[in-house]
Structures are given as structure tokens and as C-alpha cells.
MDTraj code that builds the backbone (N, CA, C; nanometers):
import mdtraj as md
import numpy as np

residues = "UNK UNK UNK UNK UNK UNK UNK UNK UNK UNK UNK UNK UNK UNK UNK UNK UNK UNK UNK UNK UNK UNK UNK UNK UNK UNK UNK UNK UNK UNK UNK UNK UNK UNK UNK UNK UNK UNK UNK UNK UNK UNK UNK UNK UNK UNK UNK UNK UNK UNK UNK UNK UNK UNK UNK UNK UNK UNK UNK UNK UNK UNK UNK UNK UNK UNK UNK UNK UNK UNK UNK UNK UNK UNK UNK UNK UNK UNK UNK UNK UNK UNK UNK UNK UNK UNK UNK UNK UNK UNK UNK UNK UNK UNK UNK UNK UNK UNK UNK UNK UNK UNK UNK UNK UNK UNK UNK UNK UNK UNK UNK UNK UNK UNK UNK UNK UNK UNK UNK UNK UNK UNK".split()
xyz = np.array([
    [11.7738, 14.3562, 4.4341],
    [11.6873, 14.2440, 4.4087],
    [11.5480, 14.2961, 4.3749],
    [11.4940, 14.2776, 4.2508],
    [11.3437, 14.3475, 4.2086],
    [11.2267, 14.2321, 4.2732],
    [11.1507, 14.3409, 4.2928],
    [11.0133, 14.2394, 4.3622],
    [10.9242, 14.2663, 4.2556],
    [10.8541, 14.1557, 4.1663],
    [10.7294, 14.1522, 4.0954],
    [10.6371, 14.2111, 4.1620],
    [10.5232, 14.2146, 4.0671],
    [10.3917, 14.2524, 4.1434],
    [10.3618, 14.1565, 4.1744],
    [10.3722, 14.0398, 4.1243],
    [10.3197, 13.8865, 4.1439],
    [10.3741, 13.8619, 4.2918],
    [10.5060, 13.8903, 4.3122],
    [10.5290, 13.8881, 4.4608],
    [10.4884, 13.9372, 4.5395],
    [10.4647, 14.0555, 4.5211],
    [10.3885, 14.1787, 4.6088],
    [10.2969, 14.0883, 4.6251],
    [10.1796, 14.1041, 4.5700],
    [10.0306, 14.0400, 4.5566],
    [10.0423, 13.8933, 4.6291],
    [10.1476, 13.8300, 4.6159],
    [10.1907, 13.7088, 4.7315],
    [10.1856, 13.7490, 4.8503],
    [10.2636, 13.8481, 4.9163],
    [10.3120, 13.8815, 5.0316],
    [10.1687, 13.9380, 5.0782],
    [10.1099, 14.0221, 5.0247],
    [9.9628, 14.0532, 5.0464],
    [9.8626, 13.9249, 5.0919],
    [9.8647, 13.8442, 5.0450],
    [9.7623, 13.7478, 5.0684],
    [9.8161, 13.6721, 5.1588],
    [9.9470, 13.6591, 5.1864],
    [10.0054, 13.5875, 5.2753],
    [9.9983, 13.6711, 5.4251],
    [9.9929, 13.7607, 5.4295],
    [9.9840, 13.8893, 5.5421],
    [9.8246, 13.8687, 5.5904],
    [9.7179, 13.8548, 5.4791],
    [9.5768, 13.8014, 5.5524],
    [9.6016, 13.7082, 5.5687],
    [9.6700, 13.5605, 5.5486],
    [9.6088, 13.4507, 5.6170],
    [9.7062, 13.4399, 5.7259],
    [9.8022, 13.5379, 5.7418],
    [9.9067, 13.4987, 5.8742],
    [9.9346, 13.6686, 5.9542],
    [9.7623, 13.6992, 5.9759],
    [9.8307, 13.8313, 6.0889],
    [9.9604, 13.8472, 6.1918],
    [9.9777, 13.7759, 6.2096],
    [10.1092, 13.8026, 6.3268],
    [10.2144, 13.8077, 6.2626],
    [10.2042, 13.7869, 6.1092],
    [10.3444, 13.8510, 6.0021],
    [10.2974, 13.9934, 6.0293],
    [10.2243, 14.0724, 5.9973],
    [10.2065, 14.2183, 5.9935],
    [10.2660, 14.2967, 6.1169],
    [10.2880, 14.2597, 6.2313],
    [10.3385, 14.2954, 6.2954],
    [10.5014, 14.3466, 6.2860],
    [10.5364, 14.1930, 6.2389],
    [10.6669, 14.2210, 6.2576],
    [10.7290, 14.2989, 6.1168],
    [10.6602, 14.2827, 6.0013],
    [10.6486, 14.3579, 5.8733],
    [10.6439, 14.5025, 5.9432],
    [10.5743, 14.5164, 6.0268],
    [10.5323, 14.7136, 6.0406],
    [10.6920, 14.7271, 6.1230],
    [10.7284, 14.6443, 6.1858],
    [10.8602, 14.6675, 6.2787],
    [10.9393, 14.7106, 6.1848],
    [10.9541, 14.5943, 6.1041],
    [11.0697, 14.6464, 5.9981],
    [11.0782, 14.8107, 5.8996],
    [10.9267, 14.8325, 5.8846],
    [10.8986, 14.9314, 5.7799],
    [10.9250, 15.0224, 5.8637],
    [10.8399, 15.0749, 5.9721],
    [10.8307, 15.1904, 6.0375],
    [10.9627, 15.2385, 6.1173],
    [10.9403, 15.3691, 6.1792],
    [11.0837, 15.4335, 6.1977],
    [10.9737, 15.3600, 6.3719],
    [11.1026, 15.4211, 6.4739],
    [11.0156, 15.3946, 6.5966],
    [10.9450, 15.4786, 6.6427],
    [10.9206, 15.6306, 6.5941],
    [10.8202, 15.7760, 6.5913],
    [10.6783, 15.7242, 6.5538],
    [10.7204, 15.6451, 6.4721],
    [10.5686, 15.6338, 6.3672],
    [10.5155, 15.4758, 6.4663],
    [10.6116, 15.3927, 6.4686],
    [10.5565, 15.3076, 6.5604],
    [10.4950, 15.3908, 6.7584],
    [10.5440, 15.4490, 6.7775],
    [10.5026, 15.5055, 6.8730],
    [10.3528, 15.6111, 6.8890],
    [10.3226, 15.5996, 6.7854],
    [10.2422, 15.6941, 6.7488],
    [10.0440, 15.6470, 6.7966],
    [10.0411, 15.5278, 6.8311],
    [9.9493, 15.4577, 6.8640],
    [9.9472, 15.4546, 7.0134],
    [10.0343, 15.4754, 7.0840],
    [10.0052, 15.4851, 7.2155],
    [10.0038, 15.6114, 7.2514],
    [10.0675, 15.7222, 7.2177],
    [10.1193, 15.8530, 7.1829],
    [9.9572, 15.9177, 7.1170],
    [9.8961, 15.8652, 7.0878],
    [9.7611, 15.9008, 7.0486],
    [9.6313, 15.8799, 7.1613],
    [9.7094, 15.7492, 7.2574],
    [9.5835, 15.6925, 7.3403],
    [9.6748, 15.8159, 7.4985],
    [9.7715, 15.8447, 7.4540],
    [9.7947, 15.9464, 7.6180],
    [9.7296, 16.0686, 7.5557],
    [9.7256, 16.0969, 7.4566],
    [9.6535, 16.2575, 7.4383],
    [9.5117, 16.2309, 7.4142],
    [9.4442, 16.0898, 7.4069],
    [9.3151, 16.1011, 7.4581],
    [9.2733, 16.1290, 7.5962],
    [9.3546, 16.0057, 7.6630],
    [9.3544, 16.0608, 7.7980],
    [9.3816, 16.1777, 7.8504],
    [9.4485, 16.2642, 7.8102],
    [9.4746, 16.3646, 7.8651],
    [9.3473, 16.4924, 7.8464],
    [9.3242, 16.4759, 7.7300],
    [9.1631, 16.4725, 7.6104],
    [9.0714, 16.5422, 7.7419],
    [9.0498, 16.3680, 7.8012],
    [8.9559, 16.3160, 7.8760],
    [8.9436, 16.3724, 7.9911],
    [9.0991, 16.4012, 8.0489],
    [9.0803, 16.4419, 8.1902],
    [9.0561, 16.6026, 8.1579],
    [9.0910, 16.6804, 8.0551],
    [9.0688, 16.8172, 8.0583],
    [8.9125, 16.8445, 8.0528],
    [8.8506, 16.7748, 7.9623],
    [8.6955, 16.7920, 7.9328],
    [8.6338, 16.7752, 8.1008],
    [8.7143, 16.6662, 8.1446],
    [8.6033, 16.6925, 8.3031],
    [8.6483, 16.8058, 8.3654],
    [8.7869, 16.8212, 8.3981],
    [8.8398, 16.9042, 8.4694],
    [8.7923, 17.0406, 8.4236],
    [8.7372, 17.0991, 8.3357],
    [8.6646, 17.2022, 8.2449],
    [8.5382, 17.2087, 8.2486],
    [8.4850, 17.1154, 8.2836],
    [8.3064, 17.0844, 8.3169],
    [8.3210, 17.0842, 8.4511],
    [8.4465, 17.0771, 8.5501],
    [8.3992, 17.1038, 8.6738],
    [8.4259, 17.2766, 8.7140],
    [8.5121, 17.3056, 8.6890],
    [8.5492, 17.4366, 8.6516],
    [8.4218, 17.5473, 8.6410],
    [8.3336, 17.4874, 8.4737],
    [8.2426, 17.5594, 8.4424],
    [8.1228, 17.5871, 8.5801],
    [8.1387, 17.4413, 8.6826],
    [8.0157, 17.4562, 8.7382],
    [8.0998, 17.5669, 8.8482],
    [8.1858, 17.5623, 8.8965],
    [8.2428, 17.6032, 8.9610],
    [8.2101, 17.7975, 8.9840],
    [8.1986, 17.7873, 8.8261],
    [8.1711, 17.9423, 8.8005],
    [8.0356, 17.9866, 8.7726],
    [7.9530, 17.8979, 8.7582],
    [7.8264, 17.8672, 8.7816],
    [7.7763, 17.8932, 8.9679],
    [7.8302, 17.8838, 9.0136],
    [7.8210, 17.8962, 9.1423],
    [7.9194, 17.9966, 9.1907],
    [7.9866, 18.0530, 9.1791],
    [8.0159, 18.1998, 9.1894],
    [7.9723, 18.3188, 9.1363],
    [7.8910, 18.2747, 9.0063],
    [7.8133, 18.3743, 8.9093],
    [7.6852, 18.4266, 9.0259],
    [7.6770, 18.2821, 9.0599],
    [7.5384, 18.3145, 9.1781],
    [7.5904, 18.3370, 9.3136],
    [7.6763, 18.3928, 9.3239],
    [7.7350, 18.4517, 9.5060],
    [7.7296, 18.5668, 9.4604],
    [7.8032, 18.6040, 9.3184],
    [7.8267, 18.7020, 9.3378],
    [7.7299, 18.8089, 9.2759],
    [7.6284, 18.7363, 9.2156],
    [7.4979, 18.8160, 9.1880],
    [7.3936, 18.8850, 9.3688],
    [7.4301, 18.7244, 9.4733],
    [7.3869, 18.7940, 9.5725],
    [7.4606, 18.8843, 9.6322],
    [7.5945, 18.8802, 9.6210],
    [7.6819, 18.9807, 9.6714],
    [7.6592, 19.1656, 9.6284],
    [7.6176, 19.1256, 9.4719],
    [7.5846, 19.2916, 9.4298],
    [7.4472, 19.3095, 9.4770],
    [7.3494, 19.2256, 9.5031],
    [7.2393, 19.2564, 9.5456],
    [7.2442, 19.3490, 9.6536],
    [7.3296, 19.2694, 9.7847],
    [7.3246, 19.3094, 9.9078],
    [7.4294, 19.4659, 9.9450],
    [7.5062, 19.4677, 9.7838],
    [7.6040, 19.5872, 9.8093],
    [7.4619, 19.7126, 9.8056],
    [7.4026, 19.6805, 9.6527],
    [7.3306, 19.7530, 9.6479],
    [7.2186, 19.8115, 9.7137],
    [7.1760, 19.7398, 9.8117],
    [7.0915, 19.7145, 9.9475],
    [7.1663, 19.8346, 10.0293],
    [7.3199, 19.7948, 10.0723],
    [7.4315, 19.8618, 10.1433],
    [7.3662, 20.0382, 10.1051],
    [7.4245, 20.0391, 9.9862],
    [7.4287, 20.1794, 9.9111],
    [7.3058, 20.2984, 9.9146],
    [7.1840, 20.1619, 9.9135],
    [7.0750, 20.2756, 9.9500],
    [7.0628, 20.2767, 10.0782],
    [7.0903, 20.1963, 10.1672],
    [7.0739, 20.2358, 10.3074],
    [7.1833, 20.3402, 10.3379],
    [7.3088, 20.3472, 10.3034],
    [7.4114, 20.4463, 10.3221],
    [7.3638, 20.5843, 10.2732],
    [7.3238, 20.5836, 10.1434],
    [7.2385, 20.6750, 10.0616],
    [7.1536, 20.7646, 10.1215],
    [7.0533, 20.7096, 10.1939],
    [6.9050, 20.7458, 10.2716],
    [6.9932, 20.7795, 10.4014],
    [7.0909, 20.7261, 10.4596],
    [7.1208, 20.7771, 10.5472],
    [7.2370, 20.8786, 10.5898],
    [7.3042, 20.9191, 10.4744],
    [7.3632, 21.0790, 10.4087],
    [7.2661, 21.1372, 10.4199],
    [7.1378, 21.0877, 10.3478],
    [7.0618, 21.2070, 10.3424],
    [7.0063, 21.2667, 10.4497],
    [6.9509, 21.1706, 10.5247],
    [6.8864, 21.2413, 10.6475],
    [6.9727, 21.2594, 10.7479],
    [7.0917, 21.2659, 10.7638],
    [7.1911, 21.3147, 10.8397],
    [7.2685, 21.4884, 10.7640],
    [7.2840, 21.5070, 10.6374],
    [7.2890, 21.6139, 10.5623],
    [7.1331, 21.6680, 10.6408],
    [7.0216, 21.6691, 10.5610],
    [6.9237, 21.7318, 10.6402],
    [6.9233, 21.8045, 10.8126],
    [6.9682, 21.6936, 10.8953],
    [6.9886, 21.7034, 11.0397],
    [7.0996, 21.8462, 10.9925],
    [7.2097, 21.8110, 10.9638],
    [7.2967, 21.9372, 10.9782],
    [7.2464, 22.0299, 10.8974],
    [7.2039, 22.0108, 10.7795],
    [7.1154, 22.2172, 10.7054],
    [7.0518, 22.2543, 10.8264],
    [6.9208, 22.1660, 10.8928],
    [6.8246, 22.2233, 10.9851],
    [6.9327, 22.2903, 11.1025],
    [6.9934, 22.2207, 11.1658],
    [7.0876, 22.2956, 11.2640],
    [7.1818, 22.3711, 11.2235],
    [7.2118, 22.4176, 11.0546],
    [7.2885, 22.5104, 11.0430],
    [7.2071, 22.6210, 11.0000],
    [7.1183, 22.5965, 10.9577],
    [7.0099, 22.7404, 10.9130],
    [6.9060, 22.7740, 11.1058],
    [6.9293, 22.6905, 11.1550],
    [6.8680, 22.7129, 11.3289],
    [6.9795, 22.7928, 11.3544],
    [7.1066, 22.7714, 11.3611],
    [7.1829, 22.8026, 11.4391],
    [7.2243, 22.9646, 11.3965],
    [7.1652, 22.9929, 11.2508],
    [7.2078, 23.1379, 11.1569],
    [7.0795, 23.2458, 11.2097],
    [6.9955, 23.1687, 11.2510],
    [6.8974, 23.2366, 11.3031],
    [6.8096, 23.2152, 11.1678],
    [6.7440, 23.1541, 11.0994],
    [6.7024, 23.1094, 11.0069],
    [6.5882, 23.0561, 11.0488],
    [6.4427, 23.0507, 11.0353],
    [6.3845, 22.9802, 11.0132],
    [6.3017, 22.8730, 10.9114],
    [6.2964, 22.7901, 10.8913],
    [6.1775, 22.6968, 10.7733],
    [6.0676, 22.6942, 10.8288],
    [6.0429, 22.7142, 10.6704],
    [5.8865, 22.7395, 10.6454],
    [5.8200, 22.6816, 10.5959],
    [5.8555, 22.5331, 10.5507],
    [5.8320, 22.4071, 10.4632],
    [5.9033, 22.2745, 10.5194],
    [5.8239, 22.1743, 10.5030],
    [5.9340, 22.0495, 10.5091],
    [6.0544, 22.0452, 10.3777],
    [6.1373, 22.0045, 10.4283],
    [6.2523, 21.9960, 10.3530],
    [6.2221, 21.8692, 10.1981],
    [6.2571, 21.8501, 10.0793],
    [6.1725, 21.7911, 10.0400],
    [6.3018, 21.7183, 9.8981],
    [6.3320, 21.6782, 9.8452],
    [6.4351, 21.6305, 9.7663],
    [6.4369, 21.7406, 9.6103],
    [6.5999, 21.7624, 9.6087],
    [6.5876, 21.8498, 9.4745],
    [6.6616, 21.8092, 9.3719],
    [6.5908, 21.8302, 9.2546],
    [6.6545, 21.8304, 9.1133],
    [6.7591, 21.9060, 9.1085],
    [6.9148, 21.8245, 9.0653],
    [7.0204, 21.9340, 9.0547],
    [7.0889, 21.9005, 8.9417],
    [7.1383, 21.9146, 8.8443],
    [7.2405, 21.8765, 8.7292],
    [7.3599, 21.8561, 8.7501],
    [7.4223, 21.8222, 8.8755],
    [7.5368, 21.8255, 8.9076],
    [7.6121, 21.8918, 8.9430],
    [7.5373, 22.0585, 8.9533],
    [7.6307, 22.1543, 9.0437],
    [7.4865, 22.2393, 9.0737],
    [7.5534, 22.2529, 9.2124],
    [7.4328, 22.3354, 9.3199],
    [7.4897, 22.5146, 9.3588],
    [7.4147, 22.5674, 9.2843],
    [7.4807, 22.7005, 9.3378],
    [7.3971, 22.7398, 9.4416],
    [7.4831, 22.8355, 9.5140],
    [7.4340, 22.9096, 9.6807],
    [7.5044, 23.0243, 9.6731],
    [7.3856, 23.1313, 9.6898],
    [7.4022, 23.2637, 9.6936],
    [7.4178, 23.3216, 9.8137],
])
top = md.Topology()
chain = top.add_chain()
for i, resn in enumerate(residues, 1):
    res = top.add_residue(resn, chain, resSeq=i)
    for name in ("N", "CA", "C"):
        top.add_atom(name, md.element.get_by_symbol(name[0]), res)
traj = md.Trajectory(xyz[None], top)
């Protein structure tokens, strides 16, 4: 059965003055994928929606561990020179009592030395 354009162009104008034909017109045309596709659009907003917060809470989340754990290296590093300073003057304690004990005396305060990474002893 051929449809004019004249019909077409009927069915068109008849579709604006009677919206609730378009409905059932899209029923007929569409597969039910393509009809589904409008709600199927409003769950992946939502879903959209809940990731963007759930991701902005996240971010702060790490925002506030960025700053623990900036005080955390602070206080390691705090750790390290107190451990540091106190190798050292415990190393010192044992040279003095191992050069006392060789029969050795000093003749200077003991005083910090430049080394390149290997210390020779003759």
C-alpha cells in the first residue's frame, strides 16, 4: 500500500494537534532497545551522579592523608636526626674508650669529618 507525501504531511500535522498519537506511533516504530533507551540514559546519569560525589569524597579523603602523611615524614625525619646525633655521640663514647683503653691519648676535641664514603685506617 503506497503512502503519498500528501499523506505523510497529513499524519505530520495530525501528530501536532494530537500528541498522545506519538506515543503510540513511537511503540509501533521502535524496536524495545531503542524504546528503552530513555530510561537506560536517566540510570547512567544517576550512576553519573553518584560517582562524581563518591570521587569528590575520595579526593578529600586524600587531601587529608596527603596532610598526615606530610606530618608523618616530618616527625620520621625529626626520628632520624635524633637517631643520627645519637650514633654519633655514642660512636664517639666508644673511639674515646677504645683509644683510652690502647693507651692512647687525645689531644683535641673530637670534631666531625669529611669522608667520601670510605674511611681508611692505618
Amino acid at each position: 500500500m503506497p503512502f503519498s507525501i500528501e499523506e505523510f504531511a497529513e499524519l505530520l500535522r495530525l501528530l501536532e494537534e494530537r500528541p498522545e498519537w506519538r506515543g503510540a506511533l513511537r511503540q509501533q516504530l521502535l524496536t524495545a532497545e531503542l524504546l528503552a533507551v530513555p530510561d537506560t540514559l536517566r540510570q547512567i546519569a544517576e550512576l553519573q551522579a553518584r560517582t562524581e560525589a563518591r570521587l569528590a569524597e575520595l579526593a578529600g579523603r586524600v587531601d587529608v592523608l596527603d596532610g598526615r602523611l606530610r606530618r608523618v615524614q616530618q616527625q620520621v625525619g625529626g626520628l632520624a636526626e635524633l637517631v643520627g646525633a645519637s650514633a654519633e655521640l655514642e660512636g664517639e663514647r666508644a673511639l674515646l674508650a677504645r683509644l683510652s683503653a690502647g693507651g692512647y691519648t687525645v689531644l683535641a676535641a673530637l670534631g666531625p669529618l669529611d669522608v667520601d664514603g670510605e674511611v681508611d685506617v692505618a
